[in-house]
GUKOL-744083 format. One record per atom (N, C-alpha, C): x, y, z negated. Coordinates in pm, whole numbers, plus 50000, padded with zeros to 5 digits. Each point is the difference from the previous one (the first is absolute). Example, Ala and Ser with C-alpha at 12.3 -4.5 7.8 and 13.67 -1.06 7.14 Angstrom:
<sites>
513194943149220/499115011950000/500905012050000/499655010550072/500825011949994/499235010949927/
</sites>
This chain:
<sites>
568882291406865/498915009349973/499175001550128/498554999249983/499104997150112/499435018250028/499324997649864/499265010750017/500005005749857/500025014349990/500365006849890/499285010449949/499465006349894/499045012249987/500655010549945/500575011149989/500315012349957/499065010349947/499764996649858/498965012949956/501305015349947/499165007950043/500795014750075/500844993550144/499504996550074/500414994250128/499905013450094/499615012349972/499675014450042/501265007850000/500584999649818/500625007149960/501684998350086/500695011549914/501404999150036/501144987250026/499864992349875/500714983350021/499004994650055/498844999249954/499224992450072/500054997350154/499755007650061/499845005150149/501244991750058/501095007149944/501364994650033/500374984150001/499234994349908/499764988249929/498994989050153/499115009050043/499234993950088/500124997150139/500905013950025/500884997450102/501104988750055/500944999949809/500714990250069/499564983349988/498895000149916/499574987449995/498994995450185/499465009850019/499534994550125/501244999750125/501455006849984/500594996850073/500534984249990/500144997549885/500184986649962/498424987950056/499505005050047/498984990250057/499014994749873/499835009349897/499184993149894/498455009750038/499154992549952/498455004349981/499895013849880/499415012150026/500145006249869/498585007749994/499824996649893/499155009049932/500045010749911/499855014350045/500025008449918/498975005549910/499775003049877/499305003749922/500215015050008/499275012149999/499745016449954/499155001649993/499585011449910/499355008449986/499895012150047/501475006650064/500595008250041/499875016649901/500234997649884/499815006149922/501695012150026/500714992549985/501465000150040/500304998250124/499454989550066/500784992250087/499505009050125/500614994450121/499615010050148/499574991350104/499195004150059/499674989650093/500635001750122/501185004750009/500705006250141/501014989349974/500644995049910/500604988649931/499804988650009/498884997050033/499304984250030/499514998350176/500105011450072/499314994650111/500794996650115/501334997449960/500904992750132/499574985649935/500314998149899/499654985649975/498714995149990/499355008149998/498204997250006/499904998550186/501085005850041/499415000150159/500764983350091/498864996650055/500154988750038/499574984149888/499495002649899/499764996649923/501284992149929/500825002149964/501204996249966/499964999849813/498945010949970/499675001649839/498715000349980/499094997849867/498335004550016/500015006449845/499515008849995/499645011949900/498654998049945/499854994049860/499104998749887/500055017549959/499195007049963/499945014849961/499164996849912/500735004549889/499324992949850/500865009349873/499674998549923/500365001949860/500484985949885/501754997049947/499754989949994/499474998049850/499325011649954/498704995549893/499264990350046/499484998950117/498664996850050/500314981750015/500284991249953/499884984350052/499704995750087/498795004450055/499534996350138/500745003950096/500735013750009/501105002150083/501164991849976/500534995549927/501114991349949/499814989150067/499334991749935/499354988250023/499814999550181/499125006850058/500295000750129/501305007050100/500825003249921/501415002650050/501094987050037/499624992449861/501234986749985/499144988350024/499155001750069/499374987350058/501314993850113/500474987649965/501024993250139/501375008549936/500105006949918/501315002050029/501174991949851/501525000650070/501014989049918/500575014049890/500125009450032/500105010749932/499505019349989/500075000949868/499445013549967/501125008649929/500345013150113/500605008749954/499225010849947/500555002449859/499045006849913/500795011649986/499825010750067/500955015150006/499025009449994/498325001649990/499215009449950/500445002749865/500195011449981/499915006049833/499825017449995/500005002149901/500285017349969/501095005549947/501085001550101/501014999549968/500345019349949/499085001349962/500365016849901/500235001549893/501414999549957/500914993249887/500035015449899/500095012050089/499925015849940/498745006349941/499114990150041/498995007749898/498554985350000/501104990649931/498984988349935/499555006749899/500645008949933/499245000249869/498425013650018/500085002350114/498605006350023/498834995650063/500494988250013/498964987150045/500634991249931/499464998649848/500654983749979/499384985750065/498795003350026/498964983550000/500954999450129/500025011050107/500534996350153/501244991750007/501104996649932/500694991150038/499084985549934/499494997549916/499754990449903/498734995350116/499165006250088/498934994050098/501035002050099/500185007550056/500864997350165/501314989649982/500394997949897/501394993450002/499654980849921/499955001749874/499134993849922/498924988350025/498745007649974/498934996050025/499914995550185/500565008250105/500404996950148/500714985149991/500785001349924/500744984250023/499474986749956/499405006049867/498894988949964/499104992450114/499145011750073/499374992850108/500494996950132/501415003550020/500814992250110/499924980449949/500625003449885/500794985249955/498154993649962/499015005349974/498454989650015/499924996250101/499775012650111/499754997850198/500934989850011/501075000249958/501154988550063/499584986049970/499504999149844/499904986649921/498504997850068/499135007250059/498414996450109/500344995350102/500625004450051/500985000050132/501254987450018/500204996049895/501134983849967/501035013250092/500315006549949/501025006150096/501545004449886/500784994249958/500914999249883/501385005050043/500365006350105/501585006249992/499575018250006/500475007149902/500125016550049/501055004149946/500755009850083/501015010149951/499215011049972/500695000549868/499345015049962/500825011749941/499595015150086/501105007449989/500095009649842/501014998549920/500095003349903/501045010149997/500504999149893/500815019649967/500804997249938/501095006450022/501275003649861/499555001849873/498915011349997/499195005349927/499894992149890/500174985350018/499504989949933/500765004349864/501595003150025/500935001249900/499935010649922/499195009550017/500235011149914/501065002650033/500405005849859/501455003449979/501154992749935/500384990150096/501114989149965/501465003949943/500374991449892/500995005349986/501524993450017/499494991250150/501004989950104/499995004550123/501125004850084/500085006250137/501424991550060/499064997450101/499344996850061/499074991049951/498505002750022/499164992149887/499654987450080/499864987849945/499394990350031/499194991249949/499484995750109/498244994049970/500134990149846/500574996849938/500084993349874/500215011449897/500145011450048/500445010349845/498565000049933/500485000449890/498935001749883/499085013950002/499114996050022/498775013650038/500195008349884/500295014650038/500105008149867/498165007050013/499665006749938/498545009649997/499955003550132/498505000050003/499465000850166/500145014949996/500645013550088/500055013350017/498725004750093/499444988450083/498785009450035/498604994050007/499015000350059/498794994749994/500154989850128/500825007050105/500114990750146/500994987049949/501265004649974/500924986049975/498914987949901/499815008149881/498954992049936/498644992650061/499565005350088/498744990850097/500814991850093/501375002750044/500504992750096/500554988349929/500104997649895/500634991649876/498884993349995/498955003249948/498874992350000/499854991150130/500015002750076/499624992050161/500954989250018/501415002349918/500964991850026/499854988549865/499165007549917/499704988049900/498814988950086/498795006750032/499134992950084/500104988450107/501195006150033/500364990150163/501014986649940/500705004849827/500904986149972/498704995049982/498865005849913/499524988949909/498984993850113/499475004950139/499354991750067/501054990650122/501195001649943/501114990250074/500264987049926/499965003549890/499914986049854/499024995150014/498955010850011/498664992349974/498924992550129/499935005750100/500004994150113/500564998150133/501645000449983/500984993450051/500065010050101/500145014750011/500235006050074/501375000550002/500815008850117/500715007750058/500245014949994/500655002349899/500105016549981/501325006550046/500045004250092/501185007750016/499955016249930/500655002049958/499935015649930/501165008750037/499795010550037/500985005750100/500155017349939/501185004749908/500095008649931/500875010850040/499135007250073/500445008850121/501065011749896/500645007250054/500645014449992/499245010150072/499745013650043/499235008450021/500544991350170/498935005150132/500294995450111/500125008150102/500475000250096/500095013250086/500164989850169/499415012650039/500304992450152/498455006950111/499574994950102/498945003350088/499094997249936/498685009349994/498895002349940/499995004949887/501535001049907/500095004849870/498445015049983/499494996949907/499495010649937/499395005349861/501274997549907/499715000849869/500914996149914/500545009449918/501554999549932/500135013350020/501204998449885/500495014949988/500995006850150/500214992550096/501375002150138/498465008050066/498814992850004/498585004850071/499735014549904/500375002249915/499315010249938/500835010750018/501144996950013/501175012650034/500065001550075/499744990550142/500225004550131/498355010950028/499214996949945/498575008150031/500145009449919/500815004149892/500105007849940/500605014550076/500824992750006/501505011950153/499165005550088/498994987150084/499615005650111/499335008449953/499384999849847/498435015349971/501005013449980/501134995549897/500455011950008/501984997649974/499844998650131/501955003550026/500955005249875/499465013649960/501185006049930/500014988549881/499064996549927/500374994949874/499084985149966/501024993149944/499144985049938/500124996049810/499034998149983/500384996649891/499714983649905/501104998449989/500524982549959/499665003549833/499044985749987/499704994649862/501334995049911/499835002449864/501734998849942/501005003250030/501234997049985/501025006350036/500724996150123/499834988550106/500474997350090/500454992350007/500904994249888/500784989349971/499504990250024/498844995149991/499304985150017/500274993450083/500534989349954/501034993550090/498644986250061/499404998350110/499594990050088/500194991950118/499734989349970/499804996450143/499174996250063/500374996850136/499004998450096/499924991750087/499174993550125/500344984650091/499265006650123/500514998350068/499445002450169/499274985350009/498755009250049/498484989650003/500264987750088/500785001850159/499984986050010/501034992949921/501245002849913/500934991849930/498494991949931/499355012749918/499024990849851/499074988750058/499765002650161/499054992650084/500344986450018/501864999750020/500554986550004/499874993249930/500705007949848/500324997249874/498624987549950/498755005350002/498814995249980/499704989350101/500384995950133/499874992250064/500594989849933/501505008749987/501084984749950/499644989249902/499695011049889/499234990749865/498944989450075/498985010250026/499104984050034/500684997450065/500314994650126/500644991450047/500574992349913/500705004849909/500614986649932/499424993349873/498715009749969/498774989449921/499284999450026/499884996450152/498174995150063/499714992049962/500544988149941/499844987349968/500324998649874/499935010849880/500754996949885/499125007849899/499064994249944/498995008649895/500705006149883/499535010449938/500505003949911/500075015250038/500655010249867/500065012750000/501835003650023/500465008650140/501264996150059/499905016950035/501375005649872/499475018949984/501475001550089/500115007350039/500995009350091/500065013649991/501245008949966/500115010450009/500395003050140/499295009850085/500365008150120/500925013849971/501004999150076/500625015250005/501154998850050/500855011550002/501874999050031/500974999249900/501274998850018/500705004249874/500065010750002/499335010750066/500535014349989/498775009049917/500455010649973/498935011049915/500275011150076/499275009649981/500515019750039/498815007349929/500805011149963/499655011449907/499125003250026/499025001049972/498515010550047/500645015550096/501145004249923/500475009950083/500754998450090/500534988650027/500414996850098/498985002650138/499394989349949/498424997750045/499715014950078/499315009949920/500095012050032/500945007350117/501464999849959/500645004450104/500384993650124/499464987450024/499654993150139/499225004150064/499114998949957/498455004050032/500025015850020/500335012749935/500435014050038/501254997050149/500594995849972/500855002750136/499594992450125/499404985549968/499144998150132/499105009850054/499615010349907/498745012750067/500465009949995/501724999150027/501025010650024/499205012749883/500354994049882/498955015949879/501074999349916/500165009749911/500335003349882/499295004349879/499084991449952/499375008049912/500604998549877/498885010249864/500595004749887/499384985649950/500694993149925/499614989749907/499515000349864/499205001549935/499305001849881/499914983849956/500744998549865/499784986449917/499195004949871/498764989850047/499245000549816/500965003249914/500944985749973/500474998449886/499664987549913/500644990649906/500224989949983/500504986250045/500234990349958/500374988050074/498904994650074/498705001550001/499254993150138/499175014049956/499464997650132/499095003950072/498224996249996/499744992049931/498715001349911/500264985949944/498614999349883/499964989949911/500324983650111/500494991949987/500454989650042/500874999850137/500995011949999/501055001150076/500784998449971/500904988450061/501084992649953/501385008950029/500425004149909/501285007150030/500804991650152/500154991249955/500894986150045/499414992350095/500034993250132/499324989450011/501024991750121/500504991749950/500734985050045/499964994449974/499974990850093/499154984850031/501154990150032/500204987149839/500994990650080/499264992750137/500744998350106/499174992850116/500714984250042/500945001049932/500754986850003/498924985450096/499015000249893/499294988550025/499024995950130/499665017150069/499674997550131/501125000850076/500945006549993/501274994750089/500564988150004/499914991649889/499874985449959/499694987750098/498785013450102/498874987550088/500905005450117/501225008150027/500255004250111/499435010750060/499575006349896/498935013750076/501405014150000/500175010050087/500595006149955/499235015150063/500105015449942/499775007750065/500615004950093/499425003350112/500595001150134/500475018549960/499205012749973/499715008549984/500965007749870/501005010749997/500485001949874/498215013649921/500475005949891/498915008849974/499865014750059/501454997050068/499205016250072/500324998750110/499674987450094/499724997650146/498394997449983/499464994449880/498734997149951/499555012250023/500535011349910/499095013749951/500155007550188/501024995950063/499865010150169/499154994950049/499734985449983/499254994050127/498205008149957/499975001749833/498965004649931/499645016750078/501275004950003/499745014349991/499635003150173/500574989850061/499725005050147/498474992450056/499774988049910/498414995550041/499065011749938/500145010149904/499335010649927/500055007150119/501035008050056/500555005950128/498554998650072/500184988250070/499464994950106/498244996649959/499565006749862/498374987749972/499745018749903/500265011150069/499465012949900/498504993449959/499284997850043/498654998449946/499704988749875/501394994649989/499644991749892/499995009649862/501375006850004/500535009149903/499055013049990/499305000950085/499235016950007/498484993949919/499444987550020/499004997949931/500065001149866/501044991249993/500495004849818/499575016349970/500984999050090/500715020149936/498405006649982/499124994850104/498935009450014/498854995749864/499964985749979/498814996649922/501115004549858/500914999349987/500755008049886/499695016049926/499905008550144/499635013650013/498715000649933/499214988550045/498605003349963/499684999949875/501044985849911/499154997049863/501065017049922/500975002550029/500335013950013/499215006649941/499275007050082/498995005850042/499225004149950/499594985449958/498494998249875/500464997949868/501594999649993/499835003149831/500145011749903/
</sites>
């Protein structure tokens, strides 16, 4: 790998993503908009020119297109990953997720540029009724609008791998945790505590059993694959994750005793926590361990290393909390 482009090259994996590829001596190009993404995130590797930053929208082609000029691959990790309230923006996963990937995989085919990993979701599975699930189980009904646009993208990338001999790696993450985390339910409880200590209150009943991957494990994980189909066209899906799960309340009482609190716990009530919340979510991983990949990280050395980069970055968590207050506010 020479040189590489990362659209959300800003964001949380992304960033992380750009880092370790320029430690590896590759060329990178990042794509943002910085809609999400931070620009405090990109400028060790922007400094010295080690990365170069396209600031674009990847609606726009002309940004695309001039992103993957020269490069052997495109990591495609821009999306809208707001899985809790797709259904109050439906078009927004179907253009940011969707319609976004469409004009990655054109820019690429302008560009003769034919290998991308692209980051996909558990989500994909709905609600499976094989656990540990794996990438061959029979798709039951799509549960949300996001898994469903992320399904779509993974249809897109086989059929322009058949059809003009691309390289698709597809990479079917578990929720992710690690430095820069900012968004998930571990982010919403920890900003939750800090607004108000005495009490938090958890969607459904707690039980929801998930898991999760410390960002550089998923960083490898995604290296490994390509690496072992740089040279091998076709659509090549991988589930990311651990063998392990923990309780949402678990979850909870980590996260309360790292901020030495006790609060009162209030559960909605039901088995998830809104429309396309998977009670359940495990991931067979057999097949990237297969390539020799293994996680270095168990899930709650993942969720400390999470809770003490929060620690150490208040202004990430207080922007939330604050532009939160506001829409508050106004309703």
């Amino acid at each position: 790998m020479k040189r590489a482009c990362i659209t959300g090259g800003a964001g949380f994996i992304g960033s992380n993503l750009a880092e370790r590829l320029c430690a590896q001596g590759v060329e990178v190009v990042i794509v943002d908009d910085f809609r999400t993404g931070r620009r405090e995130y990109v400028t060790d590797v922007m400094r010295g020119g080690r990365a170069r930053l396209v600031e674009g929208d990847v609606l726009d082609q002309a940004v695309l297109e001039q992103a993957f000029a020269g490069c052997d691959w495109v990591f495609h990790l821009q999306a809208n990953a707001d899985v809790r309230r797709g259904l109050e923006h439906p078009w927004r996963d179907l253009e940011q997720n969707t319609i976004a990937t469409a004009n990655v995989l054109e820019a690429m085919r302008a560009r003769e540029v034919k290998r991308i990993a692209f980051a996909s979701t558990g989500s994909v599975y709905g609600e499976p009724g094989v656990f540990p699930t794996p990438e061959d189980v029979p798709f039951p009904t799509q549960t949300s609008l996001y898994g469903a646009s992320k399904l779509a993208c993974e249809g897109l990338i086989a059929a322009y791998a058949a059809g003009y001999g691309f390289t698709g790696v597809i990479c079917r993450f578990v929720s992710i945790l690690g430095e820069r985390y900012s968004h998930g339910h571990v982010f919403d409880f920890y900003r939750s505590l800090k607004r108000d200590p005495a009490r938090l209150q958890v969607l459904g009943d707690g039980r929801q059993e998930k898991s999760y991957l410390y960002v550089q494990d998923c960083l490898s994980a995604i290296l490994t694959a390509a690496a072992r189909h740089h040279d091998e066209p076709g659509a090549h899906i991988y589930n990311l994750g651990t063998e392990e799960t923990m309780l949402v309340d678990d979850s909870v009482r980590m996260i309360a005793k790292h901020l030495s609190l006790a609060p009162a716990v209030e559960h909605t009530g039901g088995r998830r926590g809104w429309i396309g919340d998977s009670p359940l979510i495990h991931l067979d991983v057999d097949r990237i361990r297969g390539l020799g990949w293994r996680p270095r990280l168990t899930i709650r050395q993942a969720l400390a290393r999470t809770l003490e980069w929060l620690d150490a970055h208040e202004d990430v968590w207080r922007e939330q909390a604050d532009a939160l207050s506001a829409v508050e506010l106004a309703r």
